[in-house]
Structures are given as structure tokens and as C-alpha cells.
Backbone as ProteinMPNN parsed JSONL, in Angstrom:
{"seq_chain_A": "XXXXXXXXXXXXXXXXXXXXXXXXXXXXXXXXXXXXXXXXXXXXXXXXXXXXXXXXXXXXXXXXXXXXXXXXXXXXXXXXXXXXXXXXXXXXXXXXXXXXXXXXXXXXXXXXXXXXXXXXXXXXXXXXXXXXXXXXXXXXXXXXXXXX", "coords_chain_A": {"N_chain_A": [[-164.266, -168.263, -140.463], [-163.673, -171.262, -141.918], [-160.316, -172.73, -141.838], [-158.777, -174.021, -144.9], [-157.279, -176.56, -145.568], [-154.622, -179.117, -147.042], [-155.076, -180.94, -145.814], [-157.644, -180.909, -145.101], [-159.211, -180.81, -148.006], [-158.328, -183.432, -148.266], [-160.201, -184.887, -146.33], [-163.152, -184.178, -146.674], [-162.635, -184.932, -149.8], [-162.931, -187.709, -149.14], [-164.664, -188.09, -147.544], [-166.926, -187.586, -148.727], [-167.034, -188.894, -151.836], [-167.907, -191.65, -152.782], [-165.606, -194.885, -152.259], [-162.784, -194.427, -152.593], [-159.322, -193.863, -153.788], [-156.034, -193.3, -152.122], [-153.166, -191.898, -153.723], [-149.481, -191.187, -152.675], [-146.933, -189.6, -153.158], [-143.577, -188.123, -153.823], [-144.626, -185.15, -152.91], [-147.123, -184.899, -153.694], [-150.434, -185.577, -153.769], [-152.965, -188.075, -154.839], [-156.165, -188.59, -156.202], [-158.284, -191.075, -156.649], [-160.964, -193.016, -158.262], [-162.175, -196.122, -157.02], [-160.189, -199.459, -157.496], [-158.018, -199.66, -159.214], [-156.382, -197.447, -159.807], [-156.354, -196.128, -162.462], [-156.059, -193.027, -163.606], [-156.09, -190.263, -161.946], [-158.751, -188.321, -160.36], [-158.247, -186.06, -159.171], [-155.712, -183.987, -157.783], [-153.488, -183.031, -155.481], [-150.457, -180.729, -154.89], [-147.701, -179.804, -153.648], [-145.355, -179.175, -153.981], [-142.554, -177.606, -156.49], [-141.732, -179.227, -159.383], [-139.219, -180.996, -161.95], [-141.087, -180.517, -164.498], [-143.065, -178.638, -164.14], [-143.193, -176.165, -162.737], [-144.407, -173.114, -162.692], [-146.381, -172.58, -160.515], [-145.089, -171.641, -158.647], [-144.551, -173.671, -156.257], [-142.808, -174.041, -154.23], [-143.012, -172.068, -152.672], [-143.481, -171.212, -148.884], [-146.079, -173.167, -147.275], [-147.301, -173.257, -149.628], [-150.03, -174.925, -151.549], [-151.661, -176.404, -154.397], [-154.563, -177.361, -155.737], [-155.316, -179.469, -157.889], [-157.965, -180.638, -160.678], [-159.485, -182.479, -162.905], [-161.986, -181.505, -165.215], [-164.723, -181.864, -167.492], [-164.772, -180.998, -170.706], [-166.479, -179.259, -171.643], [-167.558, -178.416, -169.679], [-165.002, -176.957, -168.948], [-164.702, -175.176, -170.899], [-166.669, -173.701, -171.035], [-165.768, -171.985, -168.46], [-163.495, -171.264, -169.066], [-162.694, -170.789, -171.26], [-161.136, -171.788, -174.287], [-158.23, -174.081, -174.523], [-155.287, -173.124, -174.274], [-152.995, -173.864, -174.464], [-150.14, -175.524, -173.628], [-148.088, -173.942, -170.27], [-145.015, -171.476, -171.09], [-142.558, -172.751, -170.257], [-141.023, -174.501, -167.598], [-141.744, -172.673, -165.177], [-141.825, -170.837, -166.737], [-142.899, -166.952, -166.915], [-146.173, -165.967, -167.361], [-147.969, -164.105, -170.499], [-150.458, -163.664, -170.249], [-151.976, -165.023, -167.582], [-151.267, -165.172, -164.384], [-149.719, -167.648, -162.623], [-149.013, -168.012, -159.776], [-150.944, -166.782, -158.185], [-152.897, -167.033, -155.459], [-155.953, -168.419, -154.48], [-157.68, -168.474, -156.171], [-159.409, -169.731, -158.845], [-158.398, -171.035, -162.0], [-157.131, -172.14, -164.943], [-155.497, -175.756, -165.632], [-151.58, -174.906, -165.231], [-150.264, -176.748, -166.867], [-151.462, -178.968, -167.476], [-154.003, -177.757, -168.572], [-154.472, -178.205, -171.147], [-155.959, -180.304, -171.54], [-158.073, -179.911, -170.064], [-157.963, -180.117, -167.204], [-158.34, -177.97, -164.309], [-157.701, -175.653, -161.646], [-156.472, -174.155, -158.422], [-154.479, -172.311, -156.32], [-153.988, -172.804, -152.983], [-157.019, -172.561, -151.803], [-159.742, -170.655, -150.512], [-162.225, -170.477, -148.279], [-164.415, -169.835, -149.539], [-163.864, -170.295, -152.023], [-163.2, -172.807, -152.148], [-165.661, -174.012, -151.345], [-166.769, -173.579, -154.351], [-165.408, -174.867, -155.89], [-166.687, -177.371, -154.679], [-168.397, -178.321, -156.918], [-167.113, -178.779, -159.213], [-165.455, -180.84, -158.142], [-167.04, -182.364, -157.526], [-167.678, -183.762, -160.43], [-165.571, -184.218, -161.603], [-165.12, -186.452, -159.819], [-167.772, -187.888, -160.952], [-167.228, -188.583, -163.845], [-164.945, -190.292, -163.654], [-165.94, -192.268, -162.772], [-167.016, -192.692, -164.887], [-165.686, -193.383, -166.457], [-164.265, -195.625, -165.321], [-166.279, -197.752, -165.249], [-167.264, -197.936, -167.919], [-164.726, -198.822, -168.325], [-164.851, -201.234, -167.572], [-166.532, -202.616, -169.002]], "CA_chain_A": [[-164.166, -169.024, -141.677], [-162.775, -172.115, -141.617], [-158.626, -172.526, -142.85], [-158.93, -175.189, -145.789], [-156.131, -177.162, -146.256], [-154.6, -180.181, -147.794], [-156.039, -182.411, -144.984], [-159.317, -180.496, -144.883], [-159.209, -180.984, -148.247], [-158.536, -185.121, -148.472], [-161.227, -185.414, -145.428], [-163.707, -183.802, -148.167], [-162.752, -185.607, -150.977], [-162.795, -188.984, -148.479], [-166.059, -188.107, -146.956], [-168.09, -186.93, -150.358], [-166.85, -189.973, -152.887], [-167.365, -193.203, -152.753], [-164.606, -196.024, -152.641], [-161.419, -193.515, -153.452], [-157.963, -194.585, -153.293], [-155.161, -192.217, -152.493], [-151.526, -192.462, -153.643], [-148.982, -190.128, -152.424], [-145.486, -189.52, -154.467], [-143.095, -187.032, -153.823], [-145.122, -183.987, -152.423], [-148.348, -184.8, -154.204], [-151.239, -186.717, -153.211], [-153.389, -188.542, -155.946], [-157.26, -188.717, -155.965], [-158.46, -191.689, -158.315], [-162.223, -194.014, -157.994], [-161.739, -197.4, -157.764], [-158.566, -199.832, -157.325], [-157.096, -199.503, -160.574], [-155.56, -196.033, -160.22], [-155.236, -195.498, -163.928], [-156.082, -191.872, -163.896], [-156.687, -189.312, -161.171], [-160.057, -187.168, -161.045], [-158.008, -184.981, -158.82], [-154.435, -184.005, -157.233], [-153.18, -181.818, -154.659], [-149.208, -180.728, -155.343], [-146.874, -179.04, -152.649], [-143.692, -178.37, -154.697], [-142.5, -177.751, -157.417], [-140.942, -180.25, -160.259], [-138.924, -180.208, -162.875], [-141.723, -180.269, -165.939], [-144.272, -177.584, -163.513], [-142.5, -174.98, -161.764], [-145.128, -172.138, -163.119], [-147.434, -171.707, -159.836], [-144.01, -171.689, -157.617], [-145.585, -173.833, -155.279], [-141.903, -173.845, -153.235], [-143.345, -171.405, -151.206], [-143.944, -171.811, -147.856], [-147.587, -173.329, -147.147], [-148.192, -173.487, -150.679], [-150.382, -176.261, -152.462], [-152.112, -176.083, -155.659], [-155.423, -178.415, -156.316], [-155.81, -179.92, -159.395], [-159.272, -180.922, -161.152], [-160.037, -182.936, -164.566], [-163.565, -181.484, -165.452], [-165.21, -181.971, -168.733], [-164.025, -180.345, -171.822], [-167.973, -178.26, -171.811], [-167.372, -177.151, -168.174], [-163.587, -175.777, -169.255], [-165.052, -174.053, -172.131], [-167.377, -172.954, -170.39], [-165.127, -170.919, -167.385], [-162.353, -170.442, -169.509], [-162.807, -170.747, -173.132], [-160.678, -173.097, -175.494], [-157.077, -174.145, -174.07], [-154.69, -171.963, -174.485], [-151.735, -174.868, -174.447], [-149.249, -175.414, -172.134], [-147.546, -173.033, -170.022], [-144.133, -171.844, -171.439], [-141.549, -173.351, -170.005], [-141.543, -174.48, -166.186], [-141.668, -171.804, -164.298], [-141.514, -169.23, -167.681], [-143.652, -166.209, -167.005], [-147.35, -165.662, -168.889], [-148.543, -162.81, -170.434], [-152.278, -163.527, -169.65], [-152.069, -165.332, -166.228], [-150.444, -165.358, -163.35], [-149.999, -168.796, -162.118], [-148.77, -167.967, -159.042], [-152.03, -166.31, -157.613], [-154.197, -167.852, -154.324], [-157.331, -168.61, -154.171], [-158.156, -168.209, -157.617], [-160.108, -171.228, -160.285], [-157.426, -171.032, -163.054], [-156.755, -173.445, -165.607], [-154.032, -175.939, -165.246], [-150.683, -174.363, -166.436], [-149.438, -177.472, -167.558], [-152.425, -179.539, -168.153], [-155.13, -177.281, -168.956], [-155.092, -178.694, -172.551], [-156.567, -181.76, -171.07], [-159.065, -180.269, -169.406], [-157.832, -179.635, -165.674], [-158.646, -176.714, -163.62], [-156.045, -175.882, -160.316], [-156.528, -172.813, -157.433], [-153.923, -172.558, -154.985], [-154.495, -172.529, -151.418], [-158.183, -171.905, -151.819], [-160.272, -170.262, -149.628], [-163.825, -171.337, -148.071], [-165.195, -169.432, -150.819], [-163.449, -170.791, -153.055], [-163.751, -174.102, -152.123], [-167.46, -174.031, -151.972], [-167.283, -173.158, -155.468], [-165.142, -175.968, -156.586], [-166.966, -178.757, -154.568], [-169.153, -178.963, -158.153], [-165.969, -178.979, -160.126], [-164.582, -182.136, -157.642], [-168.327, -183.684, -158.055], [-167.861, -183.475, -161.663], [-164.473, -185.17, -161.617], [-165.277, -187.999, -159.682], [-168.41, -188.774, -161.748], [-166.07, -188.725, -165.053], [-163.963, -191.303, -163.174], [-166.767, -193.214, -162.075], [-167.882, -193.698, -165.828], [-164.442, -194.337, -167.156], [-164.255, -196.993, -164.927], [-167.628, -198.448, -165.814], [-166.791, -197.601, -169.522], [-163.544, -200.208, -168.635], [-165.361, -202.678, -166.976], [-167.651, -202.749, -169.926]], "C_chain_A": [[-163.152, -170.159, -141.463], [-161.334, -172.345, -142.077], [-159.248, -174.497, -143.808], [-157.646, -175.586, -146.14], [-155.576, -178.578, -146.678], [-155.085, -181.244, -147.139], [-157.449, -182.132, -144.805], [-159.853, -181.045, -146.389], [-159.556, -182.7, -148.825], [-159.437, -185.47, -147.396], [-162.216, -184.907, -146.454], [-164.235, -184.864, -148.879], [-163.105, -187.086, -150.442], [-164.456, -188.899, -148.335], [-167.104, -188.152, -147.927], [-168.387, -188.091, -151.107], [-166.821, -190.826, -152.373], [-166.377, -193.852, -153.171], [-163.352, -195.27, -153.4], [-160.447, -194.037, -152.463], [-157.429, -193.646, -153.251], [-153.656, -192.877, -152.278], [-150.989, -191.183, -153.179], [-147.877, -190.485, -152.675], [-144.805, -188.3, -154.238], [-143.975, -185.552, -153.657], [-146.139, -183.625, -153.337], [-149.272, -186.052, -153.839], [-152.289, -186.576, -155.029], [-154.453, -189.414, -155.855], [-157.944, -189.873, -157.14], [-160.232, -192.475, -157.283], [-161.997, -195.13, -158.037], [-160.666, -197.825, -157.488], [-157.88, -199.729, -158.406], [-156.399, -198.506, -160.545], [-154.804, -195.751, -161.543], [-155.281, -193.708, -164.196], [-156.791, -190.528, -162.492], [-157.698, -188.896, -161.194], [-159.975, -186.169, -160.295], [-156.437, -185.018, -158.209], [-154.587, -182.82, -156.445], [-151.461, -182.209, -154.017], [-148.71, -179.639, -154.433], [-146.159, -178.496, -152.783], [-143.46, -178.649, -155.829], [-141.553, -178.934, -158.213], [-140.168, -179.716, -161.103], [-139.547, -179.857, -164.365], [-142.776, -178.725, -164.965], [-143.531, -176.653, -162.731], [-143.555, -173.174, -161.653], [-145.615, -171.891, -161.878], [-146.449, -171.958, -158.49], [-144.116, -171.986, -156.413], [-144.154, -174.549, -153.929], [-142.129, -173.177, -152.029], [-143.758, -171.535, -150.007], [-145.16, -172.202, -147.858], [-148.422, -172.882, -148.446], [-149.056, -174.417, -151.384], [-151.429, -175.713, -153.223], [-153.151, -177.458, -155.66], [-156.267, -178.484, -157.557], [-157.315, -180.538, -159.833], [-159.76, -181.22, -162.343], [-161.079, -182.786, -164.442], [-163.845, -181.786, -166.835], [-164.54, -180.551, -169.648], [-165.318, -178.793, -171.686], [-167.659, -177.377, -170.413], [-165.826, -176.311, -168.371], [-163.726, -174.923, -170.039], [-165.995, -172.828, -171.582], [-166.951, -171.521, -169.036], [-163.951, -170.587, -168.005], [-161.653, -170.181, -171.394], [-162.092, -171.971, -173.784], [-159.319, -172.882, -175.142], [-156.615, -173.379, -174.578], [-152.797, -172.704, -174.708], [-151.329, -174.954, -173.434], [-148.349, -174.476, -171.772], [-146.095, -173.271, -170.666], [-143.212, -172.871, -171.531], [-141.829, -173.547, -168.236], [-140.831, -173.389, -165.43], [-141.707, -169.984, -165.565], [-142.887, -168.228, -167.23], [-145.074, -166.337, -167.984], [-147.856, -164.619, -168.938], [-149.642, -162.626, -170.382], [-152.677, -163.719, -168.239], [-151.03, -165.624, -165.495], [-150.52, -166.713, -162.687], [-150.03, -169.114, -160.905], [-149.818, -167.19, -157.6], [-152.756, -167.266, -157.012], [-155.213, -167.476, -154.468], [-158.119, -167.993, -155.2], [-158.317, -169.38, -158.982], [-159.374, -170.305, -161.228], [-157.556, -172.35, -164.049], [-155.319, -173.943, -165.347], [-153.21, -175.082, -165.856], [-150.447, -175.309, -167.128], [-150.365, -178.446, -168.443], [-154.029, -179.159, -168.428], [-155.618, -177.4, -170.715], [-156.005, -180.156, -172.579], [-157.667, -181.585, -170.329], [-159.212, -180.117, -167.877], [-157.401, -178.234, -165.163], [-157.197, -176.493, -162.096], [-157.023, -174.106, -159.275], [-155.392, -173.492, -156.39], [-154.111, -171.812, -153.765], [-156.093, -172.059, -151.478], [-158.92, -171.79, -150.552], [-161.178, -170.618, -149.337], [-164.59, -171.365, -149.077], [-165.387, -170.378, -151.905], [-163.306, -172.509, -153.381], [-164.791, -174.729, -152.144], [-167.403, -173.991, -153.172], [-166.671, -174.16, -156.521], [-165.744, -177.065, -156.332], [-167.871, -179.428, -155.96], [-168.808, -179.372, -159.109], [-165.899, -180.937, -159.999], [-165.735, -183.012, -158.016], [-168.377, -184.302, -159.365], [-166.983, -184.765, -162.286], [-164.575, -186.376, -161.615], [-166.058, -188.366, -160.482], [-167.901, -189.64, -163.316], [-165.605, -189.645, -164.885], [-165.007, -192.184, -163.257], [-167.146, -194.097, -163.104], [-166.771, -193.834, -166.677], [-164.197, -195.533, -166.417], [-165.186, -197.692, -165.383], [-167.581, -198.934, -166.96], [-165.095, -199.405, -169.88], [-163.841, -201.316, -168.234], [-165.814, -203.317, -167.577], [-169.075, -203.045, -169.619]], "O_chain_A": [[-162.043, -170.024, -140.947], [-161.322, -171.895, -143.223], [-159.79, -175.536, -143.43], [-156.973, -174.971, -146.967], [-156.512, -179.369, -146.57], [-155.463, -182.293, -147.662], [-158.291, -182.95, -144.432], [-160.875, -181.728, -146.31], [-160.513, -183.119, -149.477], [-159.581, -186.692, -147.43], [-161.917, -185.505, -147.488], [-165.302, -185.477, -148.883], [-163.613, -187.794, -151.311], [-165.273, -189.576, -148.959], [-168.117, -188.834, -147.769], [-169.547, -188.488, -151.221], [-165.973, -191.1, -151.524], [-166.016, -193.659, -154.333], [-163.022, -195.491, -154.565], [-160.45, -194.407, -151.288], [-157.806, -192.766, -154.026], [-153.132, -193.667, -151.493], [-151.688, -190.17, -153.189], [-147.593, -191.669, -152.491], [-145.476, -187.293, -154.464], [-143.795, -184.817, -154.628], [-146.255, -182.489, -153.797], [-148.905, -187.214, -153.67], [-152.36, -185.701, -155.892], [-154.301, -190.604, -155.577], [-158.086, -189.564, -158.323], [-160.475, -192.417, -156.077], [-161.538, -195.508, -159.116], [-159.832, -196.978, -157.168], [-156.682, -199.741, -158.124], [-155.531, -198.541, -161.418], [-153.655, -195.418, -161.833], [-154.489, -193.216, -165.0], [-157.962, -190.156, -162.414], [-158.059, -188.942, -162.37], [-160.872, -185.327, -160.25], [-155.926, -186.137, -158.163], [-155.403, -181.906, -156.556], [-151.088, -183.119, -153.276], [-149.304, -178.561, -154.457], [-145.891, -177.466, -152.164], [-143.903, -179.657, -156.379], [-140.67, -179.492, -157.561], [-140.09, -178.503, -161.3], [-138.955, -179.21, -165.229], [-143.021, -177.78, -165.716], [-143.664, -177.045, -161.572], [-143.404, -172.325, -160.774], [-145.412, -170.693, -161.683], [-146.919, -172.396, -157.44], [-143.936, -171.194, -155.488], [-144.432, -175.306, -152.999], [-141.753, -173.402, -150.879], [-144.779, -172.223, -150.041], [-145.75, -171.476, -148.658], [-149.554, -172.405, -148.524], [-148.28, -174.853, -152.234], [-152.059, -174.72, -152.86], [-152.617, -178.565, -155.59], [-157.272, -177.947, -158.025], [-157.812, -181.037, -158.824], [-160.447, -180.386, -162.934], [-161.664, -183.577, -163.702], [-162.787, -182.017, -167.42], [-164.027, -179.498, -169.268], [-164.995, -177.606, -171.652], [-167.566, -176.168, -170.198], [-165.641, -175.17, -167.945], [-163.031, -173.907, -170.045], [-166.007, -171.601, -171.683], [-167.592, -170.498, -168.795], [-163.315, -169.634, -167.555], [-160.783, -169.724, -172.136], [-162.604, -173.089, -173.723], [-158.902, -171.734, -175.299], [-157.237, -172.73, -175.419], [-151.762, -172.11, -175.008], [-151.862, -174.602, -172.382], [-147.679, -174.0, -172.688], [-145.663, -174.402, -170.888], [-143.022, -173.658, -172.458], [-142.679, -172.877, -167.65], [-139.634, -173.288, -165.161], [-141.651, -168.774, -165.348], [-143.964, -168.824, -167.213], [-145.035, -166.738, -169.147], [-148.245, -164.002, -167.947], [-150.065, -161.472, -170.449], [-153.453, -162.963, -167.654], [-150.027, -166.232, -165.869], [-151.592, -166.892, -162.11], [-150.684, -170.079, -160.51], [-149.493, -167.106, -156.416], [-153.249, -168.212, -157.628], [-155.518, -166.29, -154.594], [-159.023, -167.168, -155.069], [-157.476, -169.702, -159.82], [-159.596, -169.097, -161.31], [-158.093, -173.411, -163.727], [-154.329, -173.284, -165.031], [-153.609, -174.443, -166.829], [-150.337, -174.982, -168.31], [-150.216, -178.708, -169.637], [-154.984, -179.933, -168.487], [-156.591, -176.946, -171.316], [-156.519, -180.787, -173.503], [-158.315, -182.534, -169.888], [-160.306, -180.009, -167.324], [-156.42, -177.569, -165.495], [-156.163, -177.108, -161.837], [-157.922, -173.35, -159.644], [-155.348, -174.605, -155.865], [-154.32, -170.615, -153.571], [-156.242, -170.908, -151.067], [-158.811, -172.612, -149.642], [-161.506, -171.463, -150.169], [-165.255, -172.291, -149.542], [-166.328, -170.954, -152.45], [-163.309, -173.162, -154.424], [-165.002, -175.777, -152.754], [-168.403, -174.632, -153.496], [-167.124, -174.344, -157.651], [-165.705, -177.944, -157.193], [-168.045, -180.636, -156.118], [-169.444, -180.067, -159.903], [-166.075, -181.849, -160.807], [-165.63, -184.079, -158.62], [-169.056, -185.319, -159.506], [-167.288, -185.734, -162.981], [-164.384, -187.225, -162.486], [-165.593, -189.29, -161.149], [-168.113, -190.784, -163.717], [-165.596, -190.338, -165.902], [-164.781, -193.062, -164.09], [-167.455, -195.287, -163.035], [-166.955, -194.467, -167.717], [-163.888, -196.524, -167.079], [-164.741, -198.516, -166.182], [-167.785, -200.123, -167.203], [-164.742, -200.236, -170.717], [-163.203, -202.341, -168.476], [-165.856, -204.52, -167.317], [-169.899, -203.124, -170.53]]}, "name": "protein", "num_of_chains": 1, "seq": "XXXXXXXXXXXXXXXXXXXXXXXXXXXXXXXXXXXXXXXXXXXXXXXXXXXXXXXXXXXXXXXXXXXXXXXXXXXXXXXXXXXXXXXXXXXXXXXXXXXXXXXXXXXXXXXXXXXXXXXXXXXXXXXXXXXXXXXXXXXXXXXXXXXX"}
């Protein structure tokens, strides 16, 4: 099985989508369509901050990838937000944030709509590439949408 990781990952997301820009910022890289980079349609985060600390991604060879899908596809795998996690890094009494290779909702921005797994596995990456397809198209027609 192959090891998936944050460069297997951005070869992927490079190879799949057309015309994507990537920024990279303090121990996160930042997946957007288009030159404008007004809004991601994906991330992939190494360490923790001080607003996100929940999926304690300090740990060695940890990274966490993020995923804005549609509001219908979040409802759909995880029901109707649930808000934002406590506090950064506060405990939850439904999910564990800190669990690999497991489609979660964001902690922080799963009221918006974005999904996360850290370190995912082949599996598990197969199972998001429909998520990431999803993403970019979203992007594709907010850009369009701004172009008019």
C-alpha cells in the first residue's frame, strides 16, 4: 500500500485540478483554483496554532487535510454542524479530533462546511478523492460566479 503523504498528497491535488495555485504559511499549505487566491477548496496543516490546537497536530509526522464540500454532502456524512470545537485544544465529548485516518468534520470549521482526516490512509484517501473533486468544482464556480 502506498504511504500517502503531504507531498503525495499536493502531487494529487497538482496532477487531478486544473490551473491550482499553492500558498504555503507557517506549516500549512493552501489549495485554491485560479490566481486570485480568495478562498481555498483545500488545506493541509502540520502544527498546531493558537485558534486550532484540537487534532494536536504537534505530533511527530502529523498533518491534518482539510476539505470545503457542499453544505448537502456535510449533511449528508455528518448531519447538521455541531459548531465549533471548544476551545483550542479543549476536549469533545462526541469526537475525538485527534484520531488518524478517519473523515471527520472540521473541529474548527466544520460550521462552514469543511471536512479534515489526519494522516489518511490509501483507503482513506481513495475515499476522499470525491470529497477533493467536489471542492475544486465549488471553487471553480465561485470563480466563474466572480468573473460574472
Amino acid at each position: 500500500m502506498p504511504v500517502i503523504d503531504e507531498a503525495s498528497i499536493t502531487q494529487y491535488i497538482t496532477d487531478t485540478f486544473g490551473d491550482i495555485q499553492i500558498a504555503t504559511a507557517e506549516g500549512c499549505t493552501f489549495y485554491f483554483h485560479g490566481p486570485d487566491r480568495k478562498f481555498p477548496f483545500a488545506t493541509l496543516v502540520t502544527k498546531d496554532n493558537d485558534s486550532d490546537r484540537t487534532s494536536n497536530l504537534d505530533r511527530p509526522s502529523v498533518f491534518r487535510l482539510n476539505i470545503g464540500v457542499s453544505r448537502a454532502t456535510y449533511h449528508s456524512l455528518f448531519g447538521a454542524p455541531q459548531g465549533r470545537a471548544k476551545a483550542a485544544g479543549a476536549a469533545d465529548p462526541v469526537r475525538d479530533f485527534t484520531v488518524l485516518d478517519q473523515l471527520m468534520p472540521h473541529p474548527v470549521y466544520g460550521q462552514m462546511f469543511w471536512v479534515c482526516v489526519l494522516n489518511p490512509g490509501a483507503a482513506t484517501f481513495q475515499a476522499v478523492q470525491p470529497l477533493l473533486a467536489e471542492a475544486y468544482h465549488l471553487a471553480v464556480a465561485r470563480q466563474a460566479k466572480r468573473q460574472g
